[in-house]
C-alpha positions in Angstrom: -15.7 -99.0 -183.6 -15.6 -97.9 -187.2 -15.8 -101.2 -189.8 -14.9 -99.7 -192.9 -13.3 -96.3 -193.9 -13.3 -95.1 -197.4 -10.5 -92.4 -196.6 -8.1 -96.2 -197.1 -9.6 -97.9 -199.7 -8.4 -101.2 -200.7 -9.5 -104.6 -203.0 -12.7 -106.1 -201.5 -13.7 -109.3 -202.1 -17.0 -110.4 -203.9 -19.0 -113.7 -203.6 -21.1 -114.9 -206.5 -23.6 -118.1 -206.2 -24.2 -119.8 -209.1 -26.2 -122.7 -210.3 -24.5 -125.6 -211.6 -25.7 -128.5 -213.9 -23.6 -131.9 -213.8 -24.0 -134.8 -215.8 -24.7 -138.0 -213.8 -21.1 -139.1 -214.0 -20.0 -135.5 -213.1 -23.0 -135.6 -210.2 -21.8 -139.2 -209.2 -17.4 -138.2 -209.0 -18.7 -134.7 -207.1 -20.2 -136.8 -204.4 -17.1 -139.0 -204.5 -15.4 -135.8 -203.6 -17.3 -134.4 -200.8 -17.1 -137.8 -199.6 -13.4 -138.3 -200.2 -13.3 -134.7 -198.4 -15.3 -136.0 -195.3 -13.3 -138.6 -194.9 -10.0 -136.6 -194.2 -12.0 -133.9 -192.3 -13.2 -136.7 -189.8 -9.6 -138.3 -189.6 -7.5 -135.0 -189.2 -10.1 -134.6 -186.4 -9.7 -137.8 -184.6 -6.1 -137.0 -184.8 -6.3 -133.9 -183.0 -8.5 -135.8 -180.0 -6.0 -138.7 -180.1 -2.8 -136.3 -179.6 -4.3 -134.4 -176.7 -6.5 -137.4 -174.6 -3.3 -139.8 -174.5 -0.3 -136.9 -175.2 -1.5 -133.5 -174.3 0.0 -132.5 -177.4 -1.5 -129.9 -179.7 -2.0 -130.8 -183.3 -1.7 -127.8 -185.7 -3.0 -127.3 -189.2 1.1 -127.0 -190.5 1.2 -130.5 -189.1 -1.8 -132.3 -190.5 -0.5 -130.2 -193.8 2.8 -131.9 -193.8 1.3 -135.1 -193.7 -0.9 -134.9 -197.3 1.7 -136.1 -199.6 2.7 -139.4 -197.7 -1.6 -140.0 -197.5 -1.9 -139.0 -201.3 0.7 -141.4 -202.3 -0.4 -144.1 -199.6 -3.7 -144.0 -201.2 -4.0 -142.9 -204.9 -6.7 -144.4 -206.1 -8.6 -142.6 -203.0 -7.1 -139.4 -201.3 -4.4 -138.8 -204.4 -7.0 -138.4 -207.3 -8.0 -135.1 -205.4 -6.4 -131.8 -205.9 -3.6 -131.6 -202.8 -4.4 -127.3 -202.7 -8.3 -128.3 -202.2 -7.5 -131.0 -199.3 -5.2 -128.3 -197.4 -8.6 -125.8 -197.8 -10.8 -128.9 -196.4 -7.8 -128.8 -193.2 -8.3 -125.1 -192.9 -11.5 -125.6 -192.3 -10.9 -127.6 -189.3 -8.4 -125.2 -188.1 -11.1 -122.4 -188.1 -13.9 -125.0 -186.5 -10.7 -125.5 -183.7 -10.0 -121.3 -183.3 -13.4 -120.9 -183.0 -14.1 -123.7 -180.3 -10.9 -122.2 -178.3 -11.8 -118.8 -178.6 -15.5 -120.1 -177.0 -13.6 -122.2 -174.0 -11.7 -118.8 -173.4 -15.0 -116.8 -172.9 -16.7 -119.5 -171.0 -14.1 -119.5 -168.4 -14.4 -115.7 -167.8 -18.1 -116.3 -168.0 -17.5 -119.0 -165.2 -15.9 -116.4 -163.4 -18.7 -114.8 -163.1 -20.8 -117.4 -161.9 -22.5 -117.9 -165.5 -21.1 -121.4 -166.4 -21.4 -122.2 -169.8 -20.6 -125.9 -171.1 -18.6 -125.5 -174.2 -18.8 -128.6 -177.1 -15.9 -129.6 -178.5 -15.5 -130.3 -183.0 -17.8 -133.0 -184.1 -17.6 -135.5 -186.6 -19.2 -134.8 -189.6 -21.8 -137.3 -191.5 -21.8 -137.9 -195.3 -24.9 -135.7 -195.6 -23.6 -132.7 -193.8 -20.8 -131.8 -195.2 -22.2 -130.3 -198.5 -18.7 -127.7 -199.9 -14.9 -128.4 -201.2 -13.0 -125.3 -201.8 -10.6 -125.1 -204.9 -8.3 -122.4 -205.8 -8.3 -121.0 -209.2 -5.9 -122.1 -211.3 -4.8 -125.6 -209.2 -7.4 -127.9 -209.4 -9.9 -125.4 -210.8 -10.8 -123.2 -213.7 -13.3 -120.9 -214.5 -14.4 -120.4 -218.2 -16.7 -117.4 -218.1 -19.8 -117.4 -220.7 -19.1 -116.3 -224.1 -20.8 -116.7 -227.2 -22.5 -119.4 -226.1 -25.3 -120.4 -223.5 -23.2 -121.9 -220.5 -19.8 -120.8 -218.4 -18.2 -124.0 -217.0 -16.3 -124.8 -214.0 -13.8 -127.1 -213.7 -12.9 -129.6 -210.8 -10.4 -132.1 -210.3 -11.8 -135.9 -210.5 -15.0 -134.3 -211.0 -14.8 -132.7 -214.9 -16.0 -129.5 -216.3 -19.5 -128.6 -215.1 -21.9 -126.0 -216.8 -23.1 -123.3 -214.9 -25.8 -120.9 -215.5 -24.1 -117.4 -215.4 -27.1 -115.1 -214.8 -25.0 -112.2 -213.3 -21.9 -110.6 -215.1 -18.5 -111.8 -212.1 -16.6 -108.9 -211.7 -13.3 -109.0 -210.1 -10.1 -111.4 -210.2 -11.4 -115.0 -209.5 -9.4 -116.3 -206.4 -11.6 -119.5 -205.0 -14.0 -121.6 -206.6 -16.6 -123.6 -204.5 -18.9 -126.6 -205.4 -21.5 -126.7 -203.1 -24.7 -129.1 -202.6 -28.0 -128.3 -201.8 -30.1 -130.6 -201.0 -30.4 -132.5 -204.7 -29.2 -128.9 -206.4 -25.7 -128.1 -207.3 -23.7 -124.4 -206.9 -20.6 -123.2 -207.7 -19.4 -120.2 -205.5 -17.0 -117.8 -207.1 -14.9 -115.7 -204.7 -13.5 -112.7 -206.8 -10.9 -109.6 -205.5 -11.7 -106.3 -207.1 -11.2 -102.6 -206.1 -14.1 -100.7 -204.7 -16.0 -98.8 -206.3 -17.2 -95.3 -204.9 -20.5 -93.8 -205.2 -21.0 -90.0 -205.0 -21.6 -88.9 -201.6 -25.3 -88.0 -200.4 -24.5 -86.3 -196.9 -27.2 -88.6 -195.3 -26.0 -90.5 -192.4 -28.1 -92.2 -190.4 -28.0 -94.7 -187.2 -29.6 -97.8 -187.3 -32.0 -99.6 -184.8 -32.9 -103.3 -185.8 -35.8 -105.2 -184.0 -38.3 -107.6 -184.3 -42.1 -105.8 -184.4 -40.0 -103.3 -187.5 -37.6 -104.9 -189.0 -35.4 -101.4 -189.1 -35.6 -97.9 -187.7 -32.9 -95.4 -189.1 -32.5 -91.8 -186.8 -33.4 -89.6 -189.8 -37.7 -91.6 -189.3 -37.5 -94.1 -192.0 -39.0 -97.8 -191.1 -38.5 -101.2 -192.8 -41.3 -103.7 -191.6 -40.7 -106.3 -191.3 -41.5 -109.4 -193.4 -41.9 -112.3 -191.0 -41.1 -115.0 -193.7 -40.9 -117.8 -191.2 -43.9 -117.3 -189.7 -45.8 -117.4 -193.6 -44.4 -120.7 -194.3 -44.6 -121.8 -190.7 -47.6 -124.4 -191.0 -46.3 -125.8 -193.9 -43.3 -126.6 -192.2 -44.4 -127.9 -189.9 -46.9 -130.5 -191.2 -44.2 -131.5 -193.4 -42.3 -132.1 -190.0 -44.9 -134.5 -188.7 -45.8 -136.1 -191.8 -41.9 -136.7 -191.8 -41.9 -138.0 -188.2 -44.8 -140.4 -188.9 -42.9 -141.8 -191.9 -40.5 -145.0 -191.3 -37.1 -144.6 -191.5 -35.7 -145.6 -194.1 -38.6 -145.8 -196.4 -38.8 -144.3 -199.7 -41.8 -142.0 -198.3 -39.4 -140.3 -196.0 -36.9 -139.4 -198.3 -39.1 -137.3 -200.6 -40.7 -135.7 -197.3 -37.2 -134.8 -196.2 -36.5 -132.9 -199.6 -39.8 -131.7 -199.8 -39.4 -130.4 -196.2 -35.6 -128.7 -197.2 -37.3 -127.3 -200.5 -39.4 -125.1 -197.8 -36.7 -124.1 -196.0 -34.9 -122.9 -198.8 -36.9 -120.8 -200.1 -37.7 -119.2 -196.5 -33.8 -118.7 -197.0 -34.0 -117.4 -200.4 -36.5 -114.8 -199.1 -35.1 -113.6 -196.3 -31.6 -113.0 -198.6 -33.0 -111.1 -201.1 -35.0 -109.3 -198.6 -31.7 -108.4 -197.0 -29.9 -107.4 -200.2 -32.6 -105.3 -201.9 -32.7 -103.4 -198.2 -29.1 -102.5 -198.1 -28.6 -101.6 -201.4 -30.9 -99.2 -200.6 -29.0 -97.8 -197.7 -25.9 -98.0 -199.5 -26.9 -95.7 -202.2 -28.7 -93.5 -200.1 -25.9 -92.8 -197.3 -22.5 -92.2 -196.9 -22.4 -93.3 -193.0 -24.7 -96.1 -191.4 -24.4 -96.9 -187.5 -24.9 -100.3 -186.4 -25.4 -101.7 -183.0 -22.8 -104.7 -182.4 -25.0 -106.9 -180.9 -24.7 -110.4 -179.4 -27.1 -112.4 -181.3 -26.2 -115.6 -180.2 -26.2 -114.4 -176.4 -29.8 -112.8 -176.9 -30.9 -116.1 -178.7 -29.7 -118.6 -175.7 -32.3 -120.8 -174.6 -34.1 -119.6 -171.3 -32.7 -119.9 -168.0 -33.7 -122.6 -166.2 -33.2 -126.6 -166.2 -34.8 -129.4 -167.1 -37.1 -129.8 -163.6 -37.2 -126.2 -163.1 -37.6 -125.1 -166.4 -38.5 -121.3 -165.1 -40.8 -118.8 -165.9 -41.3 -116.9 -169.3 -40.0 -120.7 -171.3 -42.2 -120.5 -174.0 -42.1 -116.5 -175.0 -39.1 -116.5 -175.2 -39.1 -119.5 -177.1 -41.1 -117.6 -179.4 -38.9 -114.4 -179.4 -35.7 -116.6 -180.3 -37.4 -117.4 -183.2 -38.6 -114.4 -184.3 -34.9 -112.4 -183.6 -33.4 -115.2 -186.1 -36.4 -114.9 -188.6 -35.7 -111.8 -188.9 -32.1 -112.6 -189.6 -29.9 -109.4 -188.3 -26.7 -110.9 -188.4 -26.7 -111.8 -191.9 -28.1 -108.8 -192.8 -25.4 -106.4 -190.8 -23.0 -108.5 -193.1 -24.3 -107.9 -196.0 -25.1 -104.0 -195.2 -20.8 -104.0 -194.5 -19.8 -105.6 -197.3 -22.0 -103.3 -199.9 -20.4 -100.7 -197.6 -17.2 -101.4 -198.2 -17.8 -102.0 -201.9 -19.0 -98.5 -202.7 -16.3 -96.8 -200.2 -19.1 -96.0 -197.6 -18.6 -96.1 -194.2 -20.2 -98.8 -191.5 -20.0 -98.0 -188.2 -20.3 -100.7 -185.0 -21.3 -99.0 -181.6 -21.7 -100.2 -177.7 -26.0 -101.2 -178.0 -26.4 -101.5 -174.3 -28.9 -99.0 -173.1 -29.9 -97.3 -176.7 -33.6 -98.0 -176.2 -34.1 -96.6 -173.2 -31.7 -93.9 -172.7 -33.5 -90.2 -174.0 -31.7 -89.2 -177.2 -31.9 -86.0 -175.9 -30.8 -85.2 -172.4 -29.4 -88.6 -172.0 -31.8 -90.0 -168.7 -32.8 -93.5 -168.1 -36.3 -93.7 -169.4 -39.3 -95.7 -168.1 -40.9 -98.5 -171.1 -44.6 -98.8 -170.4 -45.1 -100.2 -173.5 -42.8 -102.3 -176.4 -43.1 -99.7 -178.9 -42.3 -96.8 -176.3 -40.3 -95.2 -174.2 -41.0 -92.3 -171.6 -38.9 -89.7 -170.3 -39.9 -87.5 -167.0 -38.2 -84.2 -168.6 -38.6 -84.2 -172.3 -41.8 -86.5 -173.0 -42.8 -89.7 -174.9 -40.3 -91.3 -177.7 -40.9 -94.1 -180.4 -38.6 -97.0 -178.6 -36.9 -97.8 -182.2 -36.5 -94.1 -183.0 -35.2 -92.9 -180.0 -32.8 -95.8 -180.1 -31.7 -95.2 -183.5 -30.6 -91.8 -182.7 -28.9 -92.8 -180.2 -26.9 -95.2 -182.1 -26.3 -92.5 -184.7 -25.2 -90.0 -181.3 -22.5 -92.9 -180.1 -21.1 -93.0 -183.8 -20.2 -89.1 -184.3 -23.4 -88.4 -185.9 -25.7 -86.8 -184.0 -25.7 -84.5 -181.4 -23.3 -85.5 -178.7 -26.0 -85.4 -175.9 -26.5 -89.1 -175.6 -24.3 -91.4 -173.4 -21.1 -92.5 -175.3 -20.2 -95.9 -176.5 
């Protein structure tokens, strides 16, 4: 399945992160906001489990929609001081929470077909502290004033003000969405921008791509990425924090400051593992015209092991340990990132079937035996690296090898 083409190219869109800097008032009519926000994200959601437990009625986003300007004007000290454009983002959101959840009841059922019953949760309320983002469009409700002259660009929010933000990267692009984000105690305005690509010159490397865990990449042409295990750096830190924070009473004063001491570590696991992922597909980028990628099913290869409560099973706690190095390492957000640099430099990015890459010979195509992790054996043409020999394969089920290997 190709994911981007360059011979079509059209606008792409850009995300920038920002830091922001309220005043007090500003910090204090921000969290009035997200508040205001969470408010009519929890009520358009009882309303869509009122209309279907007593009615069996489906509630849809155009109806919640509808419904904005009699709540604005019902309550305009409250819901009408906010920008209407902003609360119909807030009921999108929902809408894609609901898509999601009914797209994951449709594959549990053909799952359950199959004798793998999956129980599938249903949208949950959100608390105060969790939902953290209000999305504005530009130019209703919002404005961005990049920096000039002076020292700071400013964003401004309805019934919030105009906030200064540290620009430390030039935004390139149209702006079409501003964000205000929190962060634990830290502020963020995210800037969604439309521009046109633009094209590097070609290389004539293409390469297939083999992600793992012991190597954080393989590509088919030999070259290896380890990988830097960030989590498991910061892991005792973490967790002492954890049990320090468990010991703590609720409540108290102690707690609190271990909580954001404890999110402080986790962001900057987060922080690593981004940049780590940025820096390594700009690399690519530049370097190849075509990557291959195996679509993977992260969050099937992630599920916790099979068993129950009093028969837990064998294998529990390695692949306990397994789960959390596959989302240490962070693949999916790095296959997003490598797609979108792709498709901002016209490259190509290219999503084959993964299932049998490590152990099928790259070369005659055979089912090969794995003594080992880090190799694979085949009776007619020898011993392979594992993440080699299933990089070339990836790059064989894209077009780009040599057409011995099984197709996708």
């Amino acid at each position: 399945m190709t994911h981007t083409d360059d011979t079509d190219p059209m606008q792409v869109r850009r995300a920038y992160k920002l830091r922001a800097y309220p005043t007090r008032p500003q910090e204090g009519r921000a969290v009035r906001l997200l508040r205001d926000h969470c408010d009519l994200y929890n009520a358009a959601l009882q309303e869509r489990r009122e209309a279907w437990r007593m009615q069996r009625v489906s509630i849809t986003y155009v109806d919640q929609s509808a419904q904005l300007k009699d709540i604005r004007a019902a309550d305009p000290h409250g819901q009408g001081r906010h920008s209407c454009t902003a609360q119909q983002q807030t009921l999108r959101r929902l809408n894609t929470v609901y898509q999601g959840f009914f797209k994951r009841v449709r594959d549990g059922e053909q799952q359950q077909r199959r004798r793998a019953r999956r129980k599938v949760g249903s949208p949950r309320f959100k608390p105060y502290q969790r939902f953290d983002q209000v999305r504005f469009v530009a130019g209703d409700g919002a404005k961005w004033e990049p920096v000039g002259s002076g020292r700071w660009a400013y964003a401004s929010f309805q019934a919030v003000g105009r906030v200064k933000v540290k620009q430390h990267r030039q935004v390139v692009g149209r702006v079409k969405t501003l964000q205000l984000k929190r962060e634990g105690r830290r502020w963020y305005v995210i800037l969604v921008t439309q521009t046109d690509p633009q094209p590097l010159p070609a290389t004539g490397r293409q390469v297939g791509i083999d992600v793992g865990v012991a190597r954080f990449l393989t590509t088919s042409d030999g070259e290896v990425v380890d990988n830097p295990r960030f989590l498991d750096t910061a892991q005792v830190m973490i967790a002492e924090l954890q049990r320090w924070k468990d010991r703590a009473r609720p409540g108290s004063g102690n707690r609190r400051r271990l909580r954001r001491q404890l999110a402080r570590e986790w962001r900057k696991v987060a922080n690593q593992r981004r940049d780590f992922h940025h820096k390594t597909a700009r690399r690519l980028i530049d370097a190849c015209d075509v990557v291959a990628l195996e679509d993977l099913r992260i969050d099937n290869m992630t599920a916790t092991a099979r068993g129950t409560a009093d028969a837990p099973g064998t294998g529990v706690a390695a692949k306990s340990r397994l789960n959390r190095s596959i989302l240490d390492a962070g693949w999916a957000q790095f296959m997003g990132i490598l797609v979108a640099k792709a498709e901002s430099a016209g490259r190509r990015a290219i999503y084959v079937n993964p299932q049998y890459t490590s152990v099928t010979c790259h070369v005659c195509g055979a089912i090969c035996t794995r003594p080992r992790q880090d190799t694979v054996v085949c009776h007619g043409c020898g011993e392979w690296d594992a993440d080699l020999n299933g990089a070339r394969n990836i790059a064989t089920r894209a077009g780009l090898g040599s057409g011995r290997a099984s197709a996708a």
